[in-house]
N, C-alpha and C positions, 0 to 999 in steps of 0.2 A: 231562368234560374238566377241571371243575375241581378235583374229587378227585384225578387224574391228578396234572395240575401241585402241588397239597397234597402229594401223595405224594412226587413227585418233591423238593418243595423242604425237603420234614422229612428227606428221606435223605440232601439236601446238606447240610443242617445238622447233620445228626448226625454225619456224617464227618467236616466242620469242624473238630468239637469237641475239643478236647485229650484224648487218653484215657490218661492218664499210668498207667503198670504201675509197682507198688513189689514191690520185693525183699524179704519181710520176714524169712523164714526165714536164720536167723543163722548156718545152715550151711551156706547159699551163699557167703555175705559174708567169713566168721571162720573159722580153722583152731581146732579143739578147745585148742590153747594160747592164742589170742587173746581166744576165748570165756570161759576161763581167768584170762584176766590182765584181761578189761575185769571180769568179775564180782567180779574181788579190789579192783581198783580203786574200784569202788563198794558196795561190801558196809558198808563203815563209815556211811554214810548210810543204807539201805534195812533195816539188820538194825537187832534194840533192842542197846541195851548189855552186857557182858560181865556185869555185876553192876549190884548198887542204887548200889555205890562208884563206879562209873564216871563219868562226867560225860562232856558232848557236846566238855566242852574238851581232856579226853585222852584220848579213844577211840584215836584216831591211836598212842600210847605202841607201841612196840614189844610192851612187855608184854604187848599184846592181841593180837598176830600170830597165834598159835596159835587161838585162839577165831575169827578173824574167817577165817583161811585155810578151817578145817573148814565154816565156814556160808556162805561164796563155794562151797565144791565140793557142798553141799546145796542150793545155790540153781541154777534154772532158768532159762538164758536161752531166754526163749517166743520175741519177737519181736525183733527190729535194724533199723534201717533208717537209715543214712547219706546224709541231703540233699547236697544242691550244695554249699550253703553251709557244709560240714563239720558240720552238727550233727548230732551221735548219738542218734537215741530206742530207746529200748528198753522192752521188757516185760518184767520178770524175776517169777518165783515164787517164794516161799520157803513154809516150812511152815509152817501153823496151828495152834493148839492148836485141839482135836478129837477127840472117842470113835473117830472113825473117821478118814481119811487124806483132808484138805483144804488145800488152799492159798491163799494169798492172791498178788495180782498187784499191781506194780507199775510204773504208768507212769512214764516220765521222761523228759526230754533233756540232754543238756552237751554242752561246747564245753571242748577242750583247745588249749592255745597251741601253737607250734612244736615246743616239749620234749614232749610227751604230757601238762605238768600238765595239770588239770583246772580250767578258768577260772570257768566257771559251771556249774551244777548246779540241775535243779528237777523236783521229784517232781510232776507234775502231777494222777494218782490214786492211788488205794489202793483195789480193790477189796475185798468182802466175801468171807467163807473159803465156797470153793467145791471140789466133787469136779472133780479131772481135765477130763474131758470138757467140764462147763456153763464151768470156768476158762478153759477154751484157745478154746472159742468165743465166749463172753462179750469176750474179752481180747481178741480177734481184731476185734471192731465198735467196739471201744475203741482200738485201736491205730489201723487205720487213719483214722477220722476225727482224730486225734490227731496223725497225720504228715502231715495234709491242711490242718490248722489249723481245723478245724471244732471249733464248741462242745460241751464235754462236759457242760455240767449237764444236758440232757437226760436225762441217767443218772442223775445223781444220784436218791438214796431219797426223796426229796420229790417226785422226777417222775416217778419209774417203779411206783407202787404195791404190786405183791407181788412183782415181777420183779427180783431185787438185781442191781446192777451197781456202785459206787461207794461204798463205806463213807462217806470223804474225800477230797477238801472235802467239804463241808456248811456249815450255818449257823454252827454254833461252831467250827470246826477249818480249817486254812489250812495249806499248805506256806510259809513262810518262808523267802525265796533268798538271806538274807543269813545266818540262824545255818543254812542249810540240814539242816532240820528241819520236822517239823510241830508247830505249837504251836496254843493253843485264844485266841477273842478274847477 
């Protein structure tokens, strides 16, 4: 009998429980133009610079349109997910240098004001260059604890042994939300 009642009252409490579904797949959410225009949007933060000349102060220059449009339509939006509270996270891929065809993954969220600028901005990770397949499921245990608000340094290279998940953060290297940027302590 009292297994019974045990039984009975883990099942109410399991149903209880909030079981919130997130949307992640970016092409539920975003028409191929949106997908489009959010990767152009942020391409200047998540890609390196056009050249050595460049600096993080005039990336934005026009001059660099051409450069930055070609590596928004190379870049991969993996995962999207738009909270209540209007913030955008995303997972985007771009390409790794590599003998063979790897990419890297990048977490983030921002917050656009009424106009669509772009208010805040913060890379949360940087995965290490991965093929296809290990990137999109890797990226995928990453994203959603990420949209959930749960801690990622458990991924990090200092806590995962041989298993890569998280190039940066790490010990010397930080996303910075003010020059948004990553820069080293």
């Amino acid at each position: 009998m009292k297994n019974i009642l045990a039984g009975l009252f883990g099942i109410l409490f399991l149903g209880s429980c909030s079981n919130t579904s997130y949307t992640i797949d970016p092409n539920g959410q975003l028409s191929k133009e949106e997908q489009a225009q959010f990767k152009y949007e942020i391409v200047r933060y998540f890609e390196k610079l056009p050249s050595e000349k460049v600096r993080h102060e005039n990336k934005f220059d026009t001059l660099y349109n051409a450069y930055y449009q070609q590596k928004a339509k190379e870049a991969r939006l993996l995962f999207y997910y738009k909270a209540p509270d209007s913030t955008e996270y995303f997972a985007i891929t771009k390409l790794a240098p590599s003998l063979t065809i790897k990419r890297v993954a990048t977490l983030g969220k921002l917050k656009k004001d009424n106009k669509g600028k772009i208010t805040y901005y913060e890379e949360a990770a940087r995965t290490w260059k991965m093929v296809e397949p290990e990137l999109h499921k890797k990226t995928e245990v990453l994203f959603m604890d990420f949209i959930q608000g749960e801690d990622l340094s458990p991924y990090y290279t200092k806590n995962t042994g041989e298993d890569f998940y998280i190039e940066f953060p790490d010990d010397h290297t930080f996303y910075n939300t003010q020059t948004r940027k990553w820069e080293t302590k």
